[in-house]
C-alpha positions as CSV (number, residue, x, y, z in Angstrom):
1,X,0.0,0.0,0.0
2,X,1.4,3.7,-1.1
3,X,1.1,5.7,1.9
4,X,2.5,8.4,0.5
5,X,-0.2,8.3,-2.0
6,X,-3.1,7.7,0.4
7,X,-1.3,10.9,2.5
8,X,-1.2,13.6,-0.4
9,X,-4.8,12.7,-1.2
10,X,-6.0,13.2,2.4
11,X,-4.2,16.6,2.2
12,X,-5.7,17.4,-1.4
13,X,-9.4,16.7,0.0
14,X,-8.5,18.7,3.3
15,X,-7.2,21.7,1.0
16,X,-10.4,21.2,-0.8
17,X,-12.8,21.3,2.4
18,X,-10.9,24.5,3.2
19,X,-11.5,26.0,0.2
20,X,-15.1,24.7,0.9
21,X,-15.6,26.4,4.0
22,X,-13.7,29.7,3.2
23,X,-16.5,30.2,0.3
24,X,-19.4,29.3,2.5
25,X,-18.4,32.4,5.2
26,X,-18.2,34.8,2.5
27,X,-21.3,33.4,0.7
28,X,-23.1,34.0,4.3
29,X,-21.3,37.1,5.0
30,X,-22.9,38.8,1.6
31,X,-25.9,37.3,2.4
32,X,-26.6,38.7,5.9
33,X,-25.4,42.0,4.3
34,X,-28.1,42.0,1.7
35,X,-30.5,41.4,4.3
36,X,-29.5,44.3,6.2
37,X,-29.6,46.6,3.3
38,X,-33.3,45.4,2.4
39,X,-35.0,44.9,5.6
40,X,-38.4,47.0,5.5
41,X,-38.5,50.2,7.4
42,X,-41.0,49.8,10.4
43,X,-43.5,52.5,10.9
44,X,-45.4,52.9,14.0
45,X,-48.7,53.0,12.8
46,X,-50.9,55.3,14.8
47,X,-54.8,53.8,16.5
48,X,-57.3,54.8,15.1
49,X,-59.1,58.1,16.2
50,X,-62.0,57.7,18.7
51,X,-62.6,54.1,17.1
52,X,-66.1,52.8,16.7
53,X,-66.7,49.5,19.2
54,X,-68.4,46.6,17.7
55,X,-71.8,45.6,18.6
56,X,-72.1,42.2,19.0
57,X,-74.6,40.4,17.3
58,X,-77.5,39.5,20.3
59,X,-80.3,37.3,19.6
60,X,-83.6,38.8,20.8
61,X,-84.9,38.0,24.3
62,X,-87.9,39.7,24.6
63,X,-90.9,40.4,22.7
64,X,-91.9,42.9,20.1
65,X,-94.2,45.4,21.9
66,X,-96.9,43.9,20.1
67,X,-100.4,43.7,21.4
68,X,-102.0,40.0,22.2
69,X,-104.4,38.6,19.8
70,X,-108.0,38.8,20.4
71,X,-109.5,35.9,21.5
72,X,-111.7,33.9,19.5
73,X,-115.4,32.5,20.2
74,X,-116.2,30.8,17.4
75,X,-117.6,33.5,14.8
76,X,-117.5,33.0,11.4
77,X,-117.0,36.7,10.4
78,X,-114.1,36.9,13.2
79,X,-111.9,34.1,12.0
80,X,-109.4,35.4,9.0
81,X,-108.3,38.6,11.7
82,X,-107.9,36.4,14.5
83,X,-105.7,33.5,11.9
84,X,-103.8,36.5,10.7
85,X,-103.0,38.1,14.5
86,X,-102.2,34.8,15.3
87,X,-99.6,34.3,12.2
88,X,-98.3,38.0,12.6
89,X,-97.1,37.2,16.4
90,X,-95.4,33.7,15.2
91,X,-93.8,35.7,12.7
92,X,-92.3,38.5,14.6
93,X,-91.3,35.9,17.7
94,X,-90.7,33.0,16.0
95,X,-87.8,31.6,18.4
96,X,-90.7,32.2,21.2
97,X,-92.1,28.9,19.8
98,X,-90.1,26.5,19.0
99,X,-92.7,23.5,18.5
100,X,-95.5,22.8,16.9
101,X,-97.2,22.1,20.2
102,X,-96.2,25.3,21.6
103,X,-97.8,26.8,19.0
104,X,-100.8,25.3,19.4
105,X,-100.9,25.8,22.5
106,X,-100.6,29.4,22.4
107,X,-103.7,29.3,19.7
108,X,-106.2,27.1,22.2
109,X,-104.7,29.4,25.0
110,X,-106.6,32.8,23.0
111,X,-109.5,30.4,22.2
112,X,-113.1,30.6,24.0
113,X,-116.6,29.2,24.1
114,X,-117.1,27.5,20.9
115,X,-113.8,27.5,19.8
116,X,-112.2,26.3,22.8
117,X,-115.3,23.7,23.1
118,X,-113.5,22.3,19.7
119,X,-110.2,22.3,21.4
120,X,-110.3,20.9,24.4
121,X,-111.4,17.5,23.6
122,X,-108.2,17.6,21.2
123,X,-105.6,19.1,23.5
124,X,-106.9,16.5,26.8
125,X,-106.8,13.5,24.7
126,X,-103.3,14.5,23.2
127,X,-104.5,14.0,19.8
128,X,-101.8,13.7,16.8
129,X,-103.1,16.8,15.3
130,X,-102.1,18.7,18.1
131,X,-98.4,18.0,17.3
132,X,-98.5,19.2,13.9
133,X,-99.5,23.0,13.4
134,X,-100.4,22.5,10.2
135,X,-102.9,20.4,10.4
136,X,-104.5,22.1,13.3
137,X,-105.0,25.0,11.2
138,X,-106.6,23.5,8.5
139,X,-109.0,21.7,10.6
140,X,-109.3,24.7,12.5
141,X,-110.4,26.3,9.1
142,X,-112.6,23.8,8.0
143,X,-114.8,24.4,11.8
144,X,-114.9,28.1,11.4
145,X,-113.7,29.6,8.2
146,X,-116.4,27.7,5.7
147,X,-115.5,28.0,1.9
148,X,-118.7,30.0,1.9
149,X,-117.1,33.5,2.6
150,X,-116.3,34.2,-0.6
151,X,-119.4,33.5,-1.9
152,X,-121.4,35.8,1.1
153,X,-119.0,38.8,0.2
154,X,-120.2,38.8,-3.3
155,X,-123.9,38.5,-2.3
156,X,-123.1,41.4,0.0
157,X,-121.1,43.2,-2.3
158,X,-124.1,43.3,-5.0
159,X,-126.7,44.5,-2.4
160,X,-124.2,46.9,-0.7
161,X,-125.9,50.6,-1.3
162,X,-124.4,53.9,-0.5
163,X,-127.7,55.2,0.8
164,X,-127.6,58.4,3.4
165,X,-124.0,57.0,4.4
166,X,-120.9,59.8,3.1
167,X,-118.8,57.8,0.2
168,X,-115.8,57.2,2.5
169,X,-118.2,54.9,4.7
170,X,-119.7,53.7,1.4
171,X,-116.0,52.9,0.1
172,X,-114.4,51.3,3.7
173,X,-117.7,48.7,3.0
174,X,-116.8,48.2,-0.5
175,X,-113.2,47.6,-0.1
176,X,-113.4,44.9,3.0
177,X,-115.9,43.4,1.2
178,X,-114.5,43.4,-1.9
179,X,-110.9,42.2,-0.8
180,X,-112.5,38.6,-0.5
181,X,-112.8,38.7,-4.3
182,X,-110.6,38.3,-7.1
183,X,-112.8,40.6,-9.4
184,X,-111.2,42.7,-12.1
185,X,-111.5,46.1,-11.5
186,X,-114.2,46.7,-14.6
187,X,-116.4,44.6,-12.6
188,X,-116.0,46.0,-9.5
189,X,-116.2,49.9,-11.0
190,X,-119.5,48.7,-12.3
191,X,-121.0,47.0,-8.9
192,X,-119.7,50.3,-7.0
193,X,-120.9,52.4,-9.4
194,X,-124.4,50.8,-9.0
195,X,-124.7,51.4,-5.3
196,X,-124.5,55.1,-5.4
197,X,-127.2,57.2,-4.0
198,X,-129.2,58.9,-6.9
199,X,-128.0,62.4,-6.3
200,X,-124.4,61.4,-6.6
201,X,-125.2,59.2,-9.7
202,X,-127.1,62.1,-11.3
203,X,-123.9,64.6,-10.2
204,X,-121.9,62.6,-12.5
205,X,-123.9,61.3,-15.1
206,X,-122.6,63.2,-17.6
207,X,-119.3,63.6,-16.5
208,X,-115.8,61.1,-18.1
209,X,-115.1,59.2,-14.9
210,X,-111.7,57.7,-14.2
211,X,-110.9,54.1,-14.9
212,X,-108.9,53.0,-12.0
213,X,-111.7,52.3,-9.3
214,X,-108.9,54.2,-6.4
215,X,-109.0,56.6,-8.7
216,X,-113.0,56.7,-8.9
217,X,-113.5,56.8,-5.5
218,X,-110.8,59.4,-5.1
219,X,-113.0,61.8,-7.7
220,X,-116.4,60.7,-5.7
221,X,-115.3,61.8,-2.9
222,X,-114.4,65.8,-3.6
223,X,-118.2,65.5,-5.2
224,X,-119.6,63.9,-2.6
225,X,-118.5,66.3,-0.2
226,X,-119.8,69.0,-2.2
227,X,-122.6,67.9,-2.5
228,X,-123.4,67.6,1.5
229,X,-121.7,71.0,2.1
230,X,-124.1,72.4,-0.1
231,X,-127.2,70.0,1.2
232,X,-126.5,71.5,4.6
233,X,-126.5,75.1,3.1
234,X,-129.8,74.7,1.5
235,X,-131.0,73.5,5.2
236,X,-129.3,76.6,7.0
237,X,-130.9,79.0,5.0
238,X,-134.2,77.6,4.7
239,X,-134.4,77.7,9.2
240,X,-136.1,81.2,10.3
241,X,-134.3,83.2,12.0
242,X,-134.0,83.2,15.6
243,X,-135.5,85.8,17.5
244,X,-134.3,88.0,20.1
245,X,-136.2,88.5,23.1
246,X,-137.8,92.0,23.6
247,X,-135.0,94.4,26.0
248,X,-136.5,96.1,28.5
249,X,-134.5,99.4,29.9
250,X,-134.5,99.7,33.6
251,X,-135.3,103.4,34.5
């Protein structure tokens, strides 16, 4: 074995490593120096002025200040305000009731006579339909909203008649009436039109009326009005005057 050989090739590597080592310091040395040179300035970057604090989100607790539902007997011609009281306070509370059943039971709470007659038997015998909302409406409908309301407002609408009663009454009748109705609005100008008093029908018999019944009753209405201001005028003037009693003069 050369071990002179083996010797100068130990001593080439170890130059080698040297060389090795001597680059790697400079190569870090310019490196930490061009990291000095482009380190971003740091700015102290003021608050805010008077900043705004967040509100955090809060589920409600309380109730709307919203008056309770009337309670319901049993009539007819009272259901639809009392279903739609009843669906307005679910819908402005709704995490008040989380349940079917605790809405239901809210319902048969603002129920009485009739009505709550209906209920009872359901509620004490813990019924399956009073687990399901739903259903308890609809059966509630079927008891006491009959499909007959639609045809009753239209009987009533045809007979309605203004009579002595000032056009604004006359309209508020029309309107609730005709609400329950899905009439076009030639048909219901004609019906309205046909239950004037025969003064304000001959007023405007010869007048071009509009064709938007809001609009027709809007129009009515300055003629009606004149027409009573004046009806009371002709009644002022036709009342003899009042007469003063005789003055005496004390001596």
């Amino acid at each position: 074995m050369d071990l002179a050989g083996t010797a100068q090739q130990f001593s080439g590597l170890e130059s080698r490593l040297e060389e090795q080592d001597h680059r790697l310091d400079q190569f870090a040395q310019a490196l930490q120096t061009l990291l000095t040179r482009t380190a971003p300035t740091q700015v102290e970057v003021s608050p805010p002025v008077n900043p705004l604090p967040s509100e955090p989100f809060s589920v409600p607790t309380s109730y709307p200040n919203l008056l309770p539902p009337v309670r319901y007997g049993g009539d007819p011609t009272a259901c639809r305000g009392f279903l739609n009281q009843i669906s307005i306070h679910f819908e402005l509370t709704p995490w008040s009731y989380p349940t079917d059943r605790a809405k239901i039971a809210f319902v048969i709470n603002h129920l009485t006579d009739k009505a709550l007659s209906w209920a009872n038997p359901l509620w004490d015998t813990d019924k399956p339909i009073v687990y399901n909302y739903r259903d308890f409406m609809s059966a509630f409908r079927r008891v006491f909203d009959p499909p007959g309301r639609k045809t009753n407002a239209a009987k009533s609408l045809l007979r309605l008649r203004q009579g002595a009663k000032s056009l604004g009454e006359y309209a508020l009748e029309f309107r609730s009436l005709a609400s329950e109705l899905n009439w076009n609005n030639e048909a219901l100008i004609a019906v309205f039109s046909e239950g004037l008093n025969d003064e304000l029908q001959d007023e405007i018999a010869a007048r071009d009326l509009p064709g938007d019944l809001e609009d027709l009753i809007t129009y009515l209405s300055f003629i009606d009005e004149r027409l009573r201001h004046r009806r009371l005028t002709k009644e002022r003037s036709k009342r003899p005057p009042v007469r003063q009693p005789p003055r005496f003069s004390v001596p």
